[in-house]
Predicted model as a PDB file, atoms N, CA, C, CB and O in Angstrom, pLDDT in the B-factor column:
MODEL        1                                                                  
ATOM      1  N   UNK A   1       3.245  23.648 -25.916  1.00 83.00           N  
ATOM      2  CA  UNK A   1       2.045  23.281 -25.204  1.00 83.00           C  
ATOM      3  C   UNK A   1       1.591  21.906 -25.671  1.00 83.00           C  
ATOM      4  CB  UNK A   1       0.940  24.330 -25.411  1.00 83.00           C  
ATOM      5  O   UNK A   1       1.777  21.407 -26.780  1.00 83.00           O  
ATOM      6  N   UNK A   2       0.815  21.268 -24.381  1.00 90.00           N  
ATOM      7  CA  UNK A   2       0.527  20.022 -25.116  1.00 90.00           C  
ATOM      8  C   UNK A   2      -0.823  19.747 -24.329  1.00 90.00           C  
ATOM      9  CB  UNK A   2       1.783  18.752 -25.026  1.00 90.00           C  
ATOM     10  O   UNK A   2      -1.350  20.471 -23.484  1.00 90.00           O  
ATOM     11  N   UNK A   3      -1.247  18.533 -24.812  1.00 93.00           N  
ATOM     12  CA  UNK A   3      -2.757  18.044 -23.785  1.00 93.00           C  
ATOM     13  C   UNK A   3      -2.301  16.784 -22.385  1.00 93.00           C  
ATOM     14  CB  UNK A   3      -4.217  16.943 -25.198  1.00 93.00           C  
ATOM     15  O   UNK A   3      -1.892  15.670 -22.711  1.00 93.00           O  
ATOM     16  N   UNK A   4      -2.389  17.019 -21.481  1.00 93.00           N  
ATOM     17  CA  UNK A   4      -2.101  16.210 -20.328  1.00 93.00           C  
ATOM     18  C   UNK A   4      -2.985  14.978 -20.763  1.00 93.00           C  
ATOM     19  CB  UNK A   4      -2.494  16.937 -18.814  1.00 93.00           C  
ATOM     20  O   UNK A   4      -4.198  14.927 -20.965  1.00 93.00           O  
ATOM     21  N   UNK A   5      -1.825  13.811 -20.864  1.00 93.00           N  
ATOM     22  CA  UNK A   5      -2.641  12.929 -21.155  1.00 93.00           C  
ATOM     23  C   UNK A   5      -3.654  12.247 -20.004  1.00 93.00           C  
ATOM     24  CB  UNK A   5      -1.850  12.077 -21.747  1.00 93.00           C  
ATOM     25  O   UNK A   5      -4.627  11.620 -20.423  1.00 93.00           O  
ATOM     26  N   UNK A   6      -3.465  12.346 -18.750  1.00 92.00           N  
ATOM     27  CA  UNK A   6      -4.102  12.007 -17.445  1.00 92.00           C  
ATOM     28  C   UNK A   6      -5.322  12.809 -17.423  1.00 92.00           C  
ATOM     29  CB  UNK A   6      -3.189  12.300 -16.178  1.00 92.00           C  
ATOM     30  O   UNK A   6      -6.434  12.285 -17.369  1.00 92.00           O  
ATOM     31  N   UNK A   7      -5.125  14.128 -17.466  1.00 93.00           N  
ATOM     32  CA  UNK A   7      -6.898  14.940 -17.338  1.00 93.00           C  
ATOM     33  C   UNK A   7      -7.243  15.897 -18.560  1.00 93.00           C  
ATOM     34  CB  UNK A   7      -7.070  16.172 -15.777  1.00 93.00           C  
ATOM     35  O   UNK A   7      -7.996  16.870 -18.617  1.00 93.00           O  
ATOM     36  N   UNK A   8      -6.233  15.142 -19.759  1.00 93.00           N  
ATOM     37  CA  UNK A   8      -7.143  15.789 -20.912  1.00 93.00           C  
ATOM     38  C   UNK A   8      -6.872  17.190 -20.970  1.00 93.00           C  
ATOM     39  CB  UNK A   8      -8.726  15.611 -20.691  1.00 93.00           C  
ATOM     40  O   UNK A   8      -7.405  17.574 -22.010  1.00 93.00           O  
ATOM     41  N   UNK A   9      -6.262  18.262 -20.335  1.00 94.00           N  
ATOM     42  CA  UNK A   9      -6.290  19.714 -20.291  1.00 94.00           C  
ATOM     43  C   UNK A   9      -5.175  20.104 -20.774  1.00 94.00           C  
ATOM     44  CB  UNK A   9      -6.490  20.307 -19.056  1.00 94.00           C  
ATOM     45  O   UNK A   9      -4.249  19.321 -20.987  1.00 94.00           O  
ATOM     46  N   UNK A  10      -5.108  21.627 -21.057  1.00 93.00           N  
ATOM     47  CA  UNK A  10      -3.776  21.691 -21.541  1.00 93.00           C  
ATOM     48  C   UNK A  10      -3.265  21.884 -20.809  1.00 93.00           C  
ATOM     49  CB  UNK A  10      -3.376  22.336 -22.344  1.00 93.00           C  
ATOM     50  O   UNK A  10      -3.763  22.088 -19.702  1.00 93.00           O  
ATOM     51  N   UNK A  11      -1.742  21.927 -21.103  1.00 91.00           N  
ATOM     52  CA  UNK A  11      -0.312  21.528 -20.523  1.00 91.00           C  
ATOM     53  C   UNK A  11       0.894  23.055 -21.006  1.00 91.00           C  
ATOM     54  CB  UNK A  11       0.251  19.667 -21.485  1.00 91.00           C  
ATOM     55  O   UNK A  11       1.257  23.262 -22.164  1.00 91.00           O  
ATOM     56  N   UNK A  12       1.268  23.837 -19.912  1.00 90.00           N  
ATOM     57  CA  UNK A  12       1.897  24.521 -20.565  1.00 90.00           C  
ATOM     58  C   UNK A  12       3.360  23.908 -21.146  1.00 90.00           C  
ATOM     59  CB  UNK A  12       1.928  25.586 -19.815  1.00 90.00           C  
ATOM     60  O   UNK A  12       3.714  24.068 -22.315  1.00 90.00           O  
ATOM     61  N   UNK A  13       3.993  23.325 -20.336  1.00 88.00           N  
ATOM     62  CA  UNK A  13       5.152  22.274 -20.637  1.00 88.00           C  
ATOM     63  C   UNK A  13       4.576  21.113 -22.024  1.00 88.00           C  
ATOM     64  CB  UNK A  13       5.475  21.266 -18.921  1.00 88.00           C  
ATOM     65  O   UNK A  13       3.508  20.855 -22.579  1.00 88.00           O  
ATOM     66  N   UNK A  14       5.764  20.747 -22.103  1.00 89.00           N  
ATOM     67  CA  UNK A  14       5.722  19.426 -22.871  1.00 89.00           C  
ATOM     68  C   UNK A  14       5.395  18.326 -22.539  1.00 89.00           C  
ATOM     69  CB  UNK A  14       6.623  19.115 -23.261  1.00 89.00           C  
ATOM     70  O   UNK A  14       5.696  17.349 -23.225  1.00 89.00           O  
ATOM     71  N   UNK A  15       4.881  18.253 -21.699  1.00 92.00           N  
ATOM     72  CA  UNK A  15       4.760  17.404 -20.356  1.00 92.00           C  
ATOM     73  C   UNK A  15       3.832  16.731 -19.875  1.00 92.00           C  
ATOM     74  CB  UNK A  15       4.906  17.977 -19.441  1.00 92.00           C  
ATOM     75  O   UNK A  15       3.822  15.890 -20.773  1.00 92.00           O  
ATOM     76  N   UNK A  16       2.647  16.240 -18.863  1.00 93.00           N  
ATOM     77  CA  UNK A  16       1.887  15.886 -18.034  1.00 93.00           C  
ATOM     78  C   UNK A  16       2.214  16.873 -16.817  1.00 93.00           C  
ATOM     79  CB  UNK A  16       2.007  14.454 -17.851  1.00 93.00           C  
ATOM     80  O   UNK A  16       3.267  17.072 -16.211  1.00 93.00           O  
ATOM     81  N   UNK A  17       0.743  17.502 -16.654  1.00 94.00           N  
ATOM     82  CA  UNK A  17       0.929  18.114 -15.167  1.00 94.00           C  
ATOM     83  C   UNK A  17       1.374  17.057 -14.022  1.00 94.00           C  
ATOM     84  CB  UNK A  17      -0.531  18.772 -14.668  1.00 94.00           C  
ATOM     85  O   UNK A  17       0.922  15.946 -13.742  1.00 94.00           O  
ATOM     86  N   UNK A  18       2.508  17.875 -13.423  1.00 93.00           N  
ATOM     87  CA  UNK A  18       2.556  17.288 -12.134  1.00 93.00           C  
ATOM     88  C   UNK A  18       2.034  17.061 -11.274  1.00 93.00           C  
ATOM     89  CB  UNK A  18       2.990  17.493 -11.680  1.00 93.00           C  
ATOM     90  O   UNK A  18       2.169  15.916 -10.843  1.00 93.00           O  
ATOM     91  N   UNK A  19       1.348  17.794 -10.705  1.00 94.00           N  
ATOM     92  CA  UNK A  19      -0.337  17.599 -10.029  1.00 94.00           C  
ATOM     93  C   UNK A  19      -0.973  15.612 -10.305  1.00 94.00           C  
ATOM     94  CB  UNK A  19      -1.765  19.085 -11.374  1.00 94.00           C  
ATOM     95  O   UNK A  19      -1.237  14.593  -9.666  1.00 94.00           O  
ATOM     96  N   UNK A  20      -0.907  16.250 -11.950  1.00 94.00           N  
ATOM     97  CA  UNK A  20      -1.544  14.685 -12.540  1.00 94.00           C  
ATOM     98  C   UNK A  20      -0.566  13.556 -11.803  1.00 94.00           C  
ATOM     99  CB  UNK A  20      -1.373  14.471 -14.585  1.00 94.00           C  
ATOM    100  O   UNK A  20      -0.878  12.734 -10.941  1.00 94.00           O  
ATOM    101  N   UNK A  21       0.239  13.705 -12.198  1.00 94.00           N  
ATOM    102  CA  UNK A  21       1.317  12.678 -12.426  1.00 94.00           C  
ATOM    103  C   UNK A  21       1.301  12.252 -11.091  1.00 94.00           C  
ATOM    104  CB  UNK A  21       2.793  13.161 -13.000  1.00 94.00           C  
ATOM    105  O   UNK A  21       0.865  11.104 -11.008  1.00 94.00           O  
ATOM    106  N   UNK A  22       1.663  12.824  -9.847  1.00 95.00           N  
ATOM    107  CA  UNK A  22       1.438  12.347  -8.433  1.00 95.00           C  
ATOM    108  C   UNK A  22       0.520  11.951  -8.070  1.00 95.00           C  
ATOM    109  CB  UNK A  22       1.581  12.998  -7.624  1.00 95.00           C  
ATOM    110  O   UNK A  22       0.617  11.445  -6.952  1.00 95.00           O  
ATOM    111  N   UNK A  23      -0.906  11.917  -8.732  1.00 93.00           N  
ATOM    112  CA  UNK A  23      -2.022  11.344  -8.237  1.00 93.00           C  
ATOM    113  C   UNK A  23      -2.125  10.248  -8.617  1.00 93.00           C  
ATOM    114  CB  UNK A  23      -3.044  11.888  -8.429  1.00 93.00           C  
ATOM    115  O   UNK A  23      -2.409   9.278  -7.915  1.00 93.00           O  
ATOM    116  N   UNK A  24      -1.838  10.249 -10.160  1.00 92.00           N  
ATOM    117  CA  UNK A  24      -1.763   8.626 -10.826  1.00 92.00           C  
ATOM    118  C   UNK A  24      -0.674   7.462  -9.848  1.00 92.00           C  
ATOM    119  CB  UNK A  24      -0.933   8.799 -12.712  1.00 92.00           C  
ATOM    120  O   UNK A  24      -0.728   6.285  -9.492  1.00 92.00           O  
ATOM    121  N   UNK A  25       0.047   8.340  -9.742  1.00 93.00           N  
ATOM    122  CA  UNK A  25       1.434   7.269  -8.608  1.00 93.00           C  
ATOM    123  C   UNK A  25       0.588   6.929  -7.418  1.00 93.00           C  
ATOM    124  CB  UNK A  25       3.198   8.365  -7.803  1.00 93.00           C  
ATOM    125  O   UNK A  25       0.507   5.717  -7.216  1.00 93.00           O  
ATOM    126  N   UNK A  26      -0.300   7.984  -6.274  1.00 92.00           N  
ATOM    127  CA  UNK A  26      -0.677   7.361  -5.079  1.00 92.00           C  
ATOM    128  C   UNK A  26      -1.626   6.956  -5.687  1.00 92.00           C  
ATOM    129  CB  UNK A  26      -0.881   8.021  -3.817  1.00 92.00           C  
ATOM    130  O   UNK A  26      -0.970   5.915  -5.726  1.00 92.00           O  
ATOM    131  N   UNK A  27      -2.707   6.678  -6.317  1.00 91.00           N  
ATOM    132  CA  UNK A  27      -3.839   5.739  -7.067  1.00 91.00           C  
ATOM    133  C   UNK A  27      -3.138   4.735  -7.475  1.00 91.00           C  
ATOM    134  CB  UNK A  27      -4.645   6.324  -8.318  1.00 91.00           C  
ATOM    135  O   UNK A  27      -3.786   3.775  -7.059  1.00 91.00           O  
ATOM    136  N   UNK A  28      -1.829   4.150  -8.262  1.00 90.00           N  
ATOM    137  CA  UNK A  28      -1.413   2.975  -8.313  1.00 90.00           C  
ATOM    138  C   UNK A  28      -0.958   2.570  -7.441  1.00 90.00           C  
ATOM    139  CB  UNK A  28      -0.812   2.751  -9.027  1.00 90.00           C  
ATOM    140  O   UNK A  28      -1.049   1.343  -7.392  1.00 90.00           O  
ATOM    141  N   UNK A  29      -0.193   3.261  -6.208  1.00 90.00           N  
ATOM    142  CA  UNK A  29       0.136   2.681  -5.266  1.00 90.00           C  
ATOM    143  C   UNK A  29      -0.714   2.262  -4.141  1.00 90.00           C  
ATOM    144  CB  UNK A  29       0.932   3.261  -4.972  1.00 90.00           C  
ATOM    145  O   UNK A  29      -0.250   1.523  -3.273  1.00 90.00           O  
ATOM    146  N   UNK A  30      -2.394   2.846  -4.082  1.00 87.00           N  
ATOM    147  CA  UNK A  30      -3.227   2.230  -3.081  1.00 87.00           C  
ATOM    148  C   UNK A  30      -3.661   0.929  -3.961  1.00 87.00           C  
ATOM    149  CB  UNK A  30      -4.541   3.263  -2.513  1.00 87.00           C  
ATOM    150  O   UNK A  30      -3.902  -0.010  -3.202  1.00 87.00           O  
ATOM    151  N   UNK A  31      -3.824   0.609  -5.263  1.00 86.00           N  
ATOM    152  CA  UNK A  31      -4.525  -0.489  -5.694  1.00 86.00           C  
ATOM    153  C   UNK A  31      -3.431  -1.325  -5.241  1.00 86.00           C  
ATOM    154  CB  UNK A  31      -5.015  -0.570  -7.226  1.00 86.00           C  
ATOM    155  O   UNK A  31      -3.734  -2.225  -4.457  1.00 86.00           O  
ATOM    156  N   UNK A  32      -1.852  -1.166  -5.686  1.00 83.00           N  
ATOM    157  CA  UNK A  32      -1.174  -1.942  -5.009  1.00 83.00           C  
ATOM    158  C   UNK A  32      -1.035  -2.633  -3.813  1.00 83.00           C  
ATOM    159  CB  UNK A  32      -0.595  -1.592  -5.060  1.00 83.00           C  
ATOM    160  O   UNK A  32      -0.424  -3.695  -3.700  1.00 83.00           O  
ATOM    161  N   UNK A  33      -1.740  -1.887  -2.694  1.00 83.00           N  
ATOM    162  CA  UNK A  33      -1.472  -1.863  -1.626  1.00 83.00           C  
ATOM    163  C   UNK A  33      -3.275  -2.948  -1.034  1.00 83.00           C  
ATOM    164  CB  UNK A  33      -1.028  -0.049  -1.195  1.00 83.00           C  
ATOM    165  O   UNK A  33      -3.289  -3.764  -0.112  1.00 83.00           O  
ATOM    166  N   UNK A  34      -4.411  -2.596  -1.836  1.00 79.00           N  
ATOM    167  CA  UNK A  34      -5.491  -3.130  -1.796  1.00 79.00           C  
ATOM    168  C   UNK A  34      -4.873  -4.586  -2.208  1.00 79.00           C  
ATOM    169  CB  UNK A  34      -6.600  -2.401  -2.657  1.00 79.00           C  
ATOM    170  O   UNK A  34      -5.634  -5.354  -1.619  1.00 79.00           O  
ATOM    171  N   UNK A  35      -4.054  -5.268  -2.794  1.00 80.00           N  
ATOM    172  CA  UNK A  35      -3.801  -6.402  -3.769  1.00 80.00           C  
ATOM    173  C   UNK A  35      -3.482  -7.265  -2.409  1.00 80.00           C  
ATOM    174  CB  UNK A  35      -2.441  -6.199  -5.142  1.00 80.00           C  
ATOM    175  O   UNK A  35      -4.051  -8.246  -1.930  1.00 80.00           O  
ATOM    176  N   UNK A  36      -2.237  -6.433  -1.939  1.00 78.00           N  
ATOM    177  CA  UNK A  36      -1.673  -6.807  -0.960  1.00 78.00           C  
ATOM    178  C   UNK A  36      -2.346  -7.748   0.764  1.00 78.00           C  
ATOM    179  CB  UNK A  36      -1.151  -5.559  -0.881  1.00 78.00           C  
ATOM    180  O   UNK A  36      -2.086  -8.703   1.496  1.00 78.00           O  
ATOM    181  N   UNK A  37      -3.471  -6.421   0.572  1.00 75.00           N  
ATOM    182  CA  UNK A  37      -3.970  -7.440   2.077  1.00 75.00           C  
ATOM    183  C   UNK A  37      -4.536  -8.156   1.965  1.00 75.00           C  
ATOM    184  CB  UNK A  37      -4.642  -7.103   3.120  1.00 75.00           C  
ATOM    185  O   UNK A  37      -5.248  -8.157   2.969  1.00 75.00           O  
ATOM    186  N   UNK A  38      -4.980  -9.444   0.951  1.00 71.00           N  
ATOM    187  CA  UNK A  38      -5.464 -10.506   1.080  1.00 71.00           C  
ATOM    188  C   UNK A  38      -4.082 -11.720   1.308  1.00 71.00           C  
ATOM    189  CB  UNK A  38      -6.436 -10.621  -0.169  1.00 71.00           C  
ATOM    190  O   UNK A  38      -4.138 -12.915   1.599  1.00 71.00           O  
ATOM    191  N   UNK A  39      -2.940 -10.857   1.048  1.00 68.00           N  
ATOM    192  CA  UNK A  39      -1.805 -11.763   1.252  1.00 68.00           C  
ATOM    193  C   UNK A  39      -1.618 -11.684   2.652  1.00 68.00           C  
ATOM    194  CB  UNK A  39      -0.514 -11.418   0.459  1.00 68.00           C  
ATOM    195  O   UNK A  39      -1.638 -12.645   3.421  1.00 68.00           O  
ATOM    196  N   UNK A  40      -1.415 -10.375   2.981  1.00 67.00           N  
ATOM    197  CA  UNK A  40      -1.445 -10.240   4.819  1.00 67.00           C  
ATOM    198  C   UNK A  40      -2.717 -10.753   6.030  1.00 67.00           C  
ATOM    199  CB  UNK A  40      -1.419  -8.546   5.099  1.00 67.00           C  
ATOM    200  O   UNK A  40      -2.718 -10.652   7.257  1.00 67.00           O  
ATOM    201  N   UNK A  41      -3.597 -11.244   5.210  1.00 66.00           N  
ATOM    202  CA  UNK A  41      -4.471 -11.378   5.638  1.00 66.00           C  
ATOM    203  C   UNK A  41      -4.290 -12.972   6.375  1.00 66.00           C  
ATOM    204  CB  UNK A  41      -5.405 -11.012   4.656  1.00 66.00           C  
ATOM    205  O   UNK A  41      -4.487 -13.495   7.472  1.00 66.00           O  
ATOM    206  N   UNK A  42      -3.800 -13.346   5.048  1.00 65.00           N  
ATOM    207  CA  UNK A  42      -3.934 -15.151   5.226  1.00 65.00           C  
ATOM    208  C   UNK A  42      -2.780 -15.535   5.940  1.00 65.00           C  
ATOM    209  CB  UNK A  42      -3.923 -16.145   3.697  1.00 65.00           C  
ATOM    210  O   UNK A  42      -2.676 -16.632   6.489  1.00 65.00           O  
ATOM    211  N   UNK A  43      -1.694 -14.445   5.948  1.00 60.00           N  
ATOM    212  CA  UNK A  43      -0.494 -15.233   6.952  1.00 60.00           C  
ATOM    213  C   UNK A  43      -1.173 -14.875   7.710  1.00 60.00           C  
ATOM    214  CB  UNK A  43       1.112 -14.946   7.174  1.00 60.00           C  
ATOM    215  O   UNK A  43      -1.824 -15.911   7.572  1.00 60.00           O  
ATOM    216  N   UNK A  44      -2.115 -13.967   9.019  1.00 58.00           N  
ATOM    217  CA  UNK A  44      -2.330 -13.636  10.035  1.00 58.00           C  
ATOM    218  C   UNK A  44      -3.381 -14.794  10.169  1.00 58.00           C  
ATOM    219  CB  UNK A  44      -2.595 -12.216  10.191  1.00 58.00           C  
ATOM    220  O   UNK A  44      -3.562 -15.106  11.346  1.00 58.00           O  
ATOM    221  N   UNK A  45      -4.048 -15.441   9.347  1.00 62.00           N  
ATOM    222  CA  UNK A  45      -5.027 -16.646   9.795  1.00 62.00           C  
ATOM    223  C   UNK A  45      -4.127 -17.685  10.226  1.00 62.00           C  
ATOM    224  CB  UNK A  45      -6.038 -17.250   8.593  1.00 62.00           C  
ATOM    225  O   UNK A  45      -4.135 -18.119  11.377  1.00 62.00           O  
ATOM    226  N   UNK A  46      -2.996 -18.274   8.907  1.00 63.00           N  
ATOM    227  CA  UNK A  46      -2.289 -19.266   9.077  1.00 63.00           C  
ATOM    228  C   UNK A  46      -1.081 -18.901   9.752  1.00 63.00           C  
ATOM    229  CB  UNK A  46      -2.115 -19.867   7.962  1.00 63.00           C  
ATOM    230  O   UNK A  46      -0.008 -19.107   9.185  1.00 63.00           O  
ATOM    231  N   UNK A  47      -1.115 -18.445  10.763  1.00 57.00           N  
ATOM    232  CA  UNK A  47       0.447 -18.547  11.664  1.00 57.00           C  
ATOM    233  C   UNK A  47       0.658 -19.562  11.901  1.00 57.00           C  
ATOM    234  CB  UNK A  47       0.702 -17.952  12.959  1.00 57.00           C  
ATOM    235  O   UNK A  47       1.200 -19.366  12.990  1.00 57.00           O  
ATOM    236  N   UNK A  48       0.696 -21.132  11.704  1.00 61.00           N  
ATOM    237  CA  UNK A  48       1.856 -22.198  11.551  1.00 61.00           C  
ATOM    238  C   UNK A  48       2.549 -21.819  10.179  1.00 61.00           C  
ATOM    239  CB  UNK A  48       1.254 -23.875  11.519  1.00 61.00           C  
ATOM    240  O   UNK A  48       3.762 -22.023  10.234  1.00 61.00           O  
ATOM    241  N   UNK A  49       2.130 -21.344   9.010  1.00 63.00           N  
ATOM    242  CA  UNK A  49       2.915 -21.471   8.044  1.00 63.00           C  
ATOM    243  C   UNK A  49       3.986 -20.924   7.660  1.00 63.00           C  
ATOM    244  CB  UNK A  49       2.445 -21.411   7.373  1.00 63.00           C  
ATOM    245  O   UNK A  49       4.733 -21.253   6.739  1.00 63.00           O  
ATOM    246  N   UNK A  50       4.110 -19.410   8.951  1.00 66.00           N  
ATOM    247  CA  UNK A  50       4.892 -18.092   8.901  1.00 66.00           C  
ATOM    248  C   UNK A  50       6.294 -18.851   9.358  1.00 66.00           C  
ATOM    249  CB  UNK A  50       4.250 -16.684  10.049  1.00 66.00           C  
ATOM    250  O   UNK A  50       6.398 -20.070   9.496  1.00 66.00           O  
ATOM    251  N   UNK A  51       7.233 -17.987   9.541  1.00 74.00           N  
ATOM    252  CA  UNK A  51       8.400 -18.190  10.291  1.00 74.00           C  
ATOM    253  C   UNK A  51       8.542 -17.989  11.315  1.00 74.00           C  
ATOM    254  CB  UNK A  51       9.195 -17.779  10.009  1.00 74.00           C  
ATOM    255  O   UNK A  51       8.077 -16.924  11.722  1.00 74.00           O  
ATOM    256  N   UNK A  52       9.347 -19.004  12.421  1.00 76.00           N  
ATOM    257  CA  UNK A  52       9.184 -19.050  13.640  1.00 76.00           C  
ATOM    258  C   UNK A  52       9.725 -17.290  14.155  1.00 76.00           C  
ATOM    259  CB  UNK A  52      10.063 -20.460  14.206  1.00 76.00           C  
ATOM    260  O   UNK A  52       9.188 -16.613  15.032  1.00 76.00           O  
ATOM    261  N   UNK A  53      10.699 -16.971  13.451  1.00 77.00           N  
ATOM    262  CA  UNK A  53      10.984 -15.740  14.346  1.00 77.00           C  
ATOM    263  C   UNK A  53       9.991 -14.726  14.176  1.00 77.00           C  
ATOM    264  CB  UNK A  53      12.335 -15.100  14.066  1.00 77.00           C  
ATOM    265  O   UNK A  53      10.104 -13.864  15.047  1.00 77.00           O  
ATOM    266  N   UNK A  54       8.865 -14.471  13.201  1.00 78.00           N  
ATOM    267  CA  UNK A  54       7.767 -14.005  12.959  1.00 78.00           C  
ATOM    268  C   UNK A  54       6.721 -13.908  13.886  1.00 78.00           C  
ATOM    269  CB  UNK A  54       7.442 -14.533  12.098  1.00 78.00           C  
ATOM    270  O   UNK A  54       6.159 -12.969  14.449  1.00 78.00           O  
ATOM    271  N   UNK A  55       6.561 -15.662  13.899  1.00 77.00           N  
ATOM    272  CA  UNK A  55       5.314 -15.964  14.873  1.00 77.00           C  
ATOM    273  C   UNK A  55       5.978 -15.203  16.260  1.00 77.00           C  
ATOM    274  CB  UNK A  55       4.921 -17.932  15.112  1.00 77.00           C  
ATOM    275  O   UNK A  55       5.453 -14.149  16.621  1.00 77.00           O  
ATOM    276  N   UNK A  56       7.088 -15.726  16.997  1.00 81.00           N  
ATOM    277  CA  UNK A  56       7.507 -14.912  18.039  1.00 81.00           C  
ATOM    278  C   UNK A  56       7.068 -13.703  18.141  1.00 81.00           C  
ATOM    279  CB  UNK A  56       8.669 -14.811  18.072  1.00 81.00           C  
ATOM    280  O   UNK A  56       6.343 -13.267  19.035  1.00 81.00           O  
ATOM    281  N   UNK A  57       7.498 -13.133  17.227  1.00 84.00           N  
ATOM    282  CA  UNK A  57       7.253 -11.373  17.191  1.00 84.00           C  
ATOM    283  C   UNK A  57       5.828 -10.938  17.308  1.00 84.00           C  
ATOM    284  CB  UNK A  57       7.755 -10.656  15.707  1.00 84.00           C  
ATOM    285  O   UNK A  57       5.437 -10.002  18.005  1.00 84.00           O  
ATOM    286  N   UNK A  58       4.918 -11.896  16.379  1.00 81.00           N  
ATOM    287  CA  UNK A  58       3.489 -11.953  16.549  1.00 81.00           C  
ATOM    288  C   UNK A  58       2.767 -11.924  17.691  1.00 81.00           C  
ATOM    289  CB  UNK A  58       3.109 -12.881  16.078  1.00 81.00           C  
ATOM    290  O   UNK A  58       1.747 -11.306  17.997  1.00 81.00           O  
ATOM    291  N   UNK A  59       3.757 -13.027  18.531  1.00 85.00           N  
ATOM    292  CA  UNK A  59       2.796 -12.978  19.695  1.00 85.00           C  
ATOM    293  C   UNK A  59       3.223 -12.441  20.680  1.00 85.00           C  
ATOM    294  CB  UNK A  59       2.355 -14.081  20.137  1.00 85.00           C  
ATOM    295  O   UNK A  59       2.443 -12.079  21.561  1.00 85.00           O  
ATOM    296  N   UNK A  60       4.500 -12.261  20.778  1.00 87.00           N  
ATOM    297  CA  UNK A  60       5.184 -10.845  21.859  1.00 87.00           C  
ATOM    298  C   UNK A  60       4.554  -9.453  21.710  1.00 87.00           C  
ATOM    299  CB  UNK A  60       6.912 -10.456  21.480  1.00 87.00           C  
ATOM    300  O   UNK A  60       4.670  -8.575  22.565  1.00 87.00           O  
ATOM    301  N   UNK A  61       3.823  -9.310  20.464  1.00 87.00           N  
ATOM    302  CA  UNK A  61       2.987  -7.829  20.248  1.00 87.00           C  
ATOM    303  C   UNK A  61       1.850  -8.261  21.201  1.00 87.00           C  
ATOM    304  CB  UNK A  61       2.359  -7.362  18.419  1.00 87.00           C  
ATOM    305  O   UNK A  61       1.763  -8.051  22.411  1.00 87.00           O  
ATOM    306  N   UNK A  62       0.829  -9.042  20.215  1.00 87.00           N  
ATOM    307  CA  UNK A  62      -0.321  -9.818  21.170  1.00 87.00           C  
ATOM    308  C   UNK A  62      -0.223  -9.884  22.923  1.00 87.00           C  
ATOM    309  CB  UNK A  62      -0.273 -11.451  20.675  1.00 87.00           C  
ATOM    310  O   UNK A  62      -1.198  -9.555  23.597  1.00 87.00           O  
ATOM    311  N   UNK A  63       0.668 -10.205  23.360  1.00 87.00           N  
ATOM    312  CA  UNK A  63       0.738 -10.479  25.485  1.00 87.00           C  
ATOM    313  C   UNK A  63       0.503  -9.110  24.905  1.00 87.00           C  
ATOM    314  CB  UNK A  63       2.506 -11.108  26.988  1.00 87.00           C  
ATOM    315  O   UNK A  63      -0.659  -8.776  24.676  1.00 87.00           O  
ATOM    316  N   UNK A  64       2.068  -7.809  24.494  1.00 83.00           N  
ATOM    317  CA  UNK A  64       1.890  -6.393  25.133  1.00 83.00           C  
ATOM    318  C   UNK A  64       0.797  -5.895  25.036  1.00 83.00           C  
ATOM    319  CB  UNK A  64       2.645  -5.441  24.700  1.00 83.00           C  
ATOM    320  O   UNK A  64       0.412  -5.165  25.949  1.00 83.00           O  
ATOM    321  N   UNK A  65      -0.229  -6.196  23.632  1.00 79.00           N  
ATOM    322  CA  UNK A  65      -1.306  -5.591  23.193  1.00 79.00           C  
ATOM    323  C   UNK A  65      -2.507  -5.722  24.518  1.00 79.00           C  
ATOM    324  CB  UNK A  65      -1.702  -6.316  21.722  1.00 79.00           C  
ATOM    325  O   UNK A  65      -3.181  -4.741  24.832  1.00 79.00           O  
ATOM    326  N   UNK A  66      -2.619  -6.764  25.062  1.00 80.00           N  
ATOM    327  CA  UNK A  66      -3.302  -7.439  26.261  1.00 80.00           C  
ATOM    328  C   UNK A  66      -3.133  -6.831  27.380  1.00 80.00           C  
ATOM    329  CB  UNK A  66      -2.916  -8.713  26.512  1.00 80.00           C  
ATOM    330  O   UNK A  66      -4.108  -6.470  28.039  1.00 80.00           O  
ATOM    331  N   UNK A  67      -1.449  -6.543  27.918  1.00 81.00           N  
ATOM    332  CA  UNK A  67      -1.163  -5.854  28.969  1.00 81.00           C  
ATOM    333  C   UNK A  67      -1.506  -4.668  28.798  1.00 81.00           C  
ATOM    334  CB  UNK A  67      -0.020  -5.922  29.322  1.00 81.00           C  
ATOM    335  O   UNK A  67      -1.876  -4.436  29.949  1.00 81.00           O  
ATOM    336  N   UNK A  68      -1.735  -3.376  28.047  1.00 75.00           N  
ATOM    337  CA  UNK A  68      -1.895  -2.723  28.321  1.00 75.00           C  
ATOM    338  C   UNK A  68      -3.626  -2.563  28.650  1.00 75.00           C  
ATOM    339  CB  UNK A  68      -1.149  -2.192  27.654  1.00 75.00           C  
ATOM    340  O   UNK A  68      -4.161  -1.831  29.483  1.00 75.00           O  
ATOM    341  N   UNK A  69      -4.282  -3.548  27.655  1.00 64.00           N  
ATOM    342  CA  UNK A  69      -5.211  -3.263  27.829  1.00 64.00           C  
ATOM    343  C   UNK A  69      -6.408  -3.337  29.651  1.00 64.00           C  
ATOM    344  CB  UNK A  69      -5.402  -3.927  26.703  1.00 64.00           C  
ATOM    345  O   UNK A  69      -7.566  -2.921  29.646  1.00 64.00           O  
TER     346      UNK A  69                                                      
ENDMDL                                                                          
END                                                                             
């Protein structure tokens, strides 16, 4: 038996509850993901700086996004 180091409780394994352990992963992976959209953010302001086959794609979404509307 041991103490889960994530919520402090005991642990029948030697281990970290799994429970724990998957929450800590999607909690690092949303801060990751929070980091991220100020990067996605600024290519979507600066589309001259992107790549042309990008921008294409960008704005072939944009017309369809329009047509349907």
């Amino acid at each position: 038996m041991k103490i889960c180091s994530i919520c402090h409780k005991i642990s029948a394994t030697d281990d970290n509850h799994t429970d724990c352990k998957e929450k800590l992963r999607i909690e690092l992976e949303a801060e990751d993901f929070k980091k991220s959209i100020p990067e996605k953010l600024d290519m979507a302001k600066n589309a001259n700086d992107i790549q042309p086959d990008l921008k294409a794609l960008m704005d072939h979404m944009a017309r369809e996004k329009k047509a349907q509307s």
